[in-house]
N, C-alpha and C positions, 0 to 999 in steps of 0.2 A: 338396713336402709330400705324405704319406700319404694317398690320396685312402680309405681306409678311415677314417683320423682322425673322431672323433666331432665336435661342438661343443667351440668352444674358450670359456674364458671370455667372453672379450670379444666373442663372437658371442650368451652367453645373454642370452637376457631378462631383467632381475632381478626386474621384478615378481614374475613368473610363480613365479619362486622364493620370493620372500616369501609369496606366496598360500599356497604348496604350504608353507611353515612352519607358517603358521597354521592351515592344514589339517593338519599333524601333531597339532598344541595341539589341539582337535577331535578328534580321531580317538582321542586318548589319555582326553579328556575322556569318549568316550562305553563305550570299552573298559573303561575301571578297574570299571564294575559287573558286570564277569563277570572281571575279572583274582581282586579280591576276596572273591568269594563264589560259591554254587551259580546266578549269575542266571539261566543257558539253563536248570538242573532246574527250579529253582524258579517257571519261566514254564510247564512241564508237568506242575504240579501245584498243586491249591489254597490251599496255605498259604505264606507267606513266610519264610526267615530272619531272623531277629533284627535284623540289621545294617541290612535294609530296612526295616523295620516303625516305627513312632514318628513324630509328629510332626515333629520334625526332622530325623529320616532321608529320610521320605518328601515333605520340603521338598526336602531337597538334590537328590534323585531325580529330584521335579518339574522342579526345576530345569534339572539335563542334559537330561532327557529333550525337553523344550523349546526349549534352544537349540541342544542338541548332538548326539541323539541323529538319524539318521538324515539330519542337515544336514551332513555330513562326509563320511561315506564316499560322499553324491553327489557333493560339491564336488572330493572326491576325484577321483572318474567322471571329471567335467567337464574337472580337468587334466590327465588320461590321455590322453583325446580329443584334448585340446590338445596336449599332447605326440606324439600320435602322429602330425598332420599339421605340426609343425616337425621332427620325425623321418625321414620318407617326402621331406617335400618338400626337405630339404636333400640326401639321399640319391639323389633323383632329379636334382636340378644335378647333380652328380657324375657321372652316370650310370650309379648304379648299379641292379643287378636288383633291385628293391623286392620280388616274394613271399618269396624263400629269406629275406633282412637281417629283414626283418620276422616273418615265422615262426619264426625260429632267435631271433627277441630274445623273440617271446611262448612259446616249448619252454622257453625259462631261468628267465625268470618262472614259469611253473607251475613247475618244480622246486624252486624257491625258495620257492613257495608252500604246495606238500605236505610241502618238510621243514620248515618252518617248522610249518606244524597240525599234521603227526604226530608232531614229536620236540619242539616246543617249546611249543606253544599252539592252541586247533582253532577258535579263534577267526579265523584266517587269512581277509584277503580278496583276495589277493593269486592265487591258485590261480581263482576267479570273473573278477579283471578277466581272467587271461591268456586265459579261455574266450572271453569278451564280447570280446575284443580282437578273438579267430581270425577274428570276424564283422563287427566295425568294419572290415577290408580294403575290404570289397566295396562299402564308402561311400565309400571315397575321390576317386572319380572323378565321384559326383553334385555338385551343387547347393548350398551354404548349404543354400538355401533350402528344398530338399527336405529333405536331412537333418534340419532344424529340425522340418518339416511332419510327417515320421516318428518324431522322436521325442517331437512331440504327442500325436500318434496311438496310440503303444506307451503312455505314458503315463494317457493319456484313456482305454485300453483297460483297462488295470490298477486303474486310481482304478471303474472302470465295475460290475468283476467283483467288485471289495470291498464295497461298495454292495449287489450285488445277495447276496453272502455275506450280508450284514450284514441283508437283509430276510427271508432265506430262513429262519433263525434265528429271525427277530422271530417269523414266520408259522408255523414248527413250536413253538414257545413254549420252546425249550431254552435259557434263558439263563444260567448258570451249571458249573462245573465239578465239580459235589459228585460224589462219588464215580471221577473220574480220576484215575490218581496214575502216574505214569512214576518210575521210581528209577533213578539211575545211581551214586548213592556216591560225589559227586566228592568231598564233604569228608573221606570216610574213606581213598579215594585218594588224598587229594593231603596231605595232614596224617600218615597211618600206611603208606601205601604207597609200595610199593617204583615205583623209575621205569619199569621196562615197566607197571604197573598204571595210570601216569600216560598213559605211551604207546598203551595199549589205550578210556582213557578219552579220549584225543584222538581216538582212530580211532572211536571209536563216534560223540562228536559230529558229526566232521566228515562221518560219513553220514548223520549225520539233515539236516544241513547243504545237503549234496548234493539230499536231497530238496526243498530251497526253493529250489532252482537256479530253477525255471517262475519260481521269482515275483522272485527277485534279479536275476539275469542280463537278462533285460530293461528293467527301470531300470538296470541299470547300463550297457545298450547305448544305451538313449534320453539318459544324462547323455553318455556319451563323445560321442551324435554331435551334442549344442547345442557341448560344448567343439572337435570337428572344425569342427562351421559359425565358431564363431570365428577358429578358426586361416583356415579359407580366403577369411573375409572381413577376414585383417590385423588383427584389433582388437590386438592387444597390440603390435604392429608400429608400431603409429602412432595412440598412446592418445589424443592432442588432439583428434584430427579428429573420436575416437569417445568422447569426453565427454560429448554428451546423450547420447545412446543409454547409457550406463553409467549418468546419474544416475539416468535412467528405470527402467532395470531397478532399482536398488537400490532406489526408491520402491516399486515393484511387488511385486518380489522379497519383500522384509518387510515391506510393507505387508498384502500376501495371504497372506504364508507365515505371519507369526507368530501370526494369529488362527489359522489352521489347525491352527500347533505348539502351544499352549495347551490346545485342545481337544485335541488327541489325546492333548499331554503328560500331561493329568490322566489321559484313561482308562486309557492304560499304568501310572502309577503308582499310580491310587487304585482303577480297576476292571477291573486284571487279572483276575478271578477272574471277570468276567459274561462269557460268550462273545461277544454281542452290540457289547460297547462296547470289549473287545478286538480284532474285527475291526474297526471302524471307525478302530480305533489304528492301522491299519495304515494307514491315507491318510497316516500320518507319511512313508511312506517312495514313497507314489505322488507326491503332492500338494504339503504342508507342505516335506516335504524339499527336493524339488527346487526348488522358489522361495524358501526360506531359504539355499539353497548358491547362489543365483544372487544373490541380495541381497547377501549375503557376499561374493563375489566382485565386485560393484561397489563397495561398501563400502568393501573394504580397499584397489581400485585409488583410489579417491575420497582415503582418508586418506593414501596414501602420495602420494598428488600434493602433500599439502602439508606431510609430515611425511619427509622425505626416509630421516629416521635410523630410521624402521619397516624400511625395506627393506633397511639394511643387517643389523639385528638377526635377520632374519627371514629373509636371503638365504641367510647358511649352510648352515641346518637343512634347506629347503628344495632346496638345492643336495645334501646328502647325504638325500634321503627316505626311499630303500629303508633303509638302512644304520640312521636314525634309529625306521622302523617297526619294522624286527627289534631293536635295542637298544629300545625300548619295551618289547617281550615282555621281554628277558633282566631291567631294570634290576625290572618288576614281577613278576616269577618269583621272583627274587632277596627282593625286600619280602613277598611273599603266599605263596609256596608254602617256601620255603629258610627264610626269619625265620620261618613257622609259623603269621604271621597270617590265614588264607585263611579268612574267614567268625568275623572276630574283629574287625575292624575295621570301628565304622558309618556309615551312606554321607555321615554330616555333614564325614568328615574327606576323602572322596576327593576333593573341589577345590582343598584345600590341599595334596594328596598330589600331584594334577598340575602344579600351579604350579612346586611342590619339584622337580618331576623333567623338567619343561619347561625350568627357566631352565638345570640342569645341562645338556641338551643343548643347548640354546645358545652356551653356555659350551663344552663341548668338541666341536662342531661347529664354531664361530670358529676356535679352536686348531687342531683338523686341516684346516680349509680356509684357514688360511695357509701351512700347509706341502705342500699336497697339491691335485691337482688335480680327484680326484676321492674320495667316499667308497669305502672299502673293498668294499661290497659293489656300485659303482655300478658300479668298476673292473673285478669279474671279470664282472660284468652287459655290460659294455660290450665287454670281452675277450671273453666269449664269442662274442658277437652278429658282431663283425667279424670273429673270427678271426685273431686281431692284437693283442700284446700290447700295452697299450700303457702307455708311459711317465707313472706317477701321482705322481709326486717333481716338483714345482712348477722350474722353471728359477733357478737364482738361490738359492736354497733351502738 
């Protein structure tokens, strides 16, 4: 055998894959309000678009905003982490040099990630994890327990500085955004513009983007390294043994997160425009988020204990991630900018609009993982990383 060979089926996890489905459903849940419309202008300025606005829009809103917004792309985090120490440590059985494999797999990731935000969508979070990656290395050799301890820490730090935002505010009396206004013209670009004007609108985003690196990049290092201390303490390895400890977190997890997500959900949605109670919307993504993506993640280990056929439904999607996050962008590209609806459709219809475009990937992510071993983009992700073509046409096949 290929001692470069990646994970073979029968060596993956399946949970972990079905997690990582569900965390697709999520992740597309919390996307569709900027697939849709101006959402990043229109959070830099005081008025809303239409499509947000209204009773029932800003039901719908409510809605994601609360269970979905910023509980994903940490859950996300969490399986990255996780994946990185079943990555490293199967690589090191082998004996192989862990910095170059490991480095050369997060170089492919961020390329994947820049052309993704520059050519297709700036929305990209993918460009972020491979940064936070470069820096999860140098954890691999601590502790659980430490790593847990620091990524309290990073966390507590951040939940700490919002807060103190949030009073600084109070105490100069500026609450409100009257008289701000940033304009970038996505709707006239992306509606009557030509595709470099698309492309230069992606490249502007994704610098203001860059600019929130201080505040992203560290929650997303604090979620990889709880998903790290997982992996080096077996939980998924030998889920029975670690059944209290999962029911617990799941009680905790949304027991704590979801009053959290609630309250922040509404100031996102109903009090954007007070400076005050939009910084404190931000604990969505210190606080709420990550003990809502930790609930979640017990959660769904809890129901697939007794629901065996979640994991197969879920195992696909999850087993082609990458491949299913960038078909995300194209399948909504394709609906919002190409069909012409971009800031035409409002936000009552986008959970019906995920569902529609979840079960299709499901549907033809089953289909290509009966005949393939690995998703298309998992494949040149994996080829590159070894160095090593390797055979994705399933044996038998």
């Amino acid at each position: 055998m290929n001692q470069n060979q990646p994970v073979s089926f029968k060596e993956r996890i399946h949970e972990i894959d079905g997690i990582r489905g569900f965390a697709l459903l999520g992740i597309l849940m919390m996307n569709i309000m900027a697939f849709a419309g101006p959402d990043i202008e229109d959070s830099l300025n005081p008025e809303r678009s239409e499509i947000y606005t209204g009773f029932w829009n800003e039901l719908s809103l409510f809605f994601i905003n609360t269970f979905f917004t910023t509980n994903f792309f940490t859950m996300f985090s969490f399986l990255f982490g996780l994946g990185f120490f079943i990555f490293l440590s199967r690589a090191e059985q082998k004996g192989k040099n862990l910095a170059p494999l490991f480095y050369r797999r997060m170089f492919v990731l961020l390329i994947f990630g820049l052309l993704h935000g520059i050519f297709l969508w700036y929305g990209d979070i993918l460009w972020t994890y491979a940064i936070a990656g470069a820096l999860l290395f140098f954890f691999y050799r601590l502790s659980p327990k430490v790593n847990v301890i620091i990524a309290v820490l990073i966390l507590t730090m951040i939940t700490g500085l919002i807060l103190l935002g949030a009073l600084a505010l109070f105490l100069m009396g500026d609450q409100s955004m009257a008289g701000f206004a940033f304009e970038i013209g996505m709707t006239d670009a992306i509606r009557s513009g030509s595709y470099s004007e698309v492309v230069s609108m992606n490249m502007t985003l994704l610098g203001i983007s860059v600019s929130g690196m201080i505040f992203v990049v560290p929650i997303v290092l604090a979620m990889f390294l709880i998903g790290l201390s997982f992996g080096q303490m077996r939980v998924f390895e030998n889920l029975p043994a670690h059944m209290n400890m999962i029911k617990k977190l799941a009680w905790y997890g949304l027991g704590i997160g979801l009053p959290i997500k609630i309250v922040t959900g509404y100031f996102t949605t109903y009090a954007g425009d007070n400076d005050i109670y939009s910084t404190l919307g931000q604990l969505s993504s210190s606080l709420g988020g990550p003990l809502m993506s930790l609930g979640y993640v017990a959660l769904m280990l809890i129901l697939m204990k007794h629901f065996k056929g979640l994991v197969k439904v879920l195992q696909p999607v999850g087993q082609m991630a990458l491949t299913n996050y960038i078909g995300q962008t194209i399948i909504m590209l394709l609906i919002f900018y190409v069909g012409g609806l971009f800031n035409r459709v409002d936000a009552i219809y986008f959970v019906p609009i995920v569902l529609v475009v979840f079960t299709v990937q499901i549907i033809l992510s089953k289909m290509w993982m009966s005949n393939f071993s690995y998703g298309p983009l998992e494949w040149i992700w994996r080829t590159l990383t070894y160095l090593n073509v390797m055979p994705i046409k399933k044996k038998g096949v």
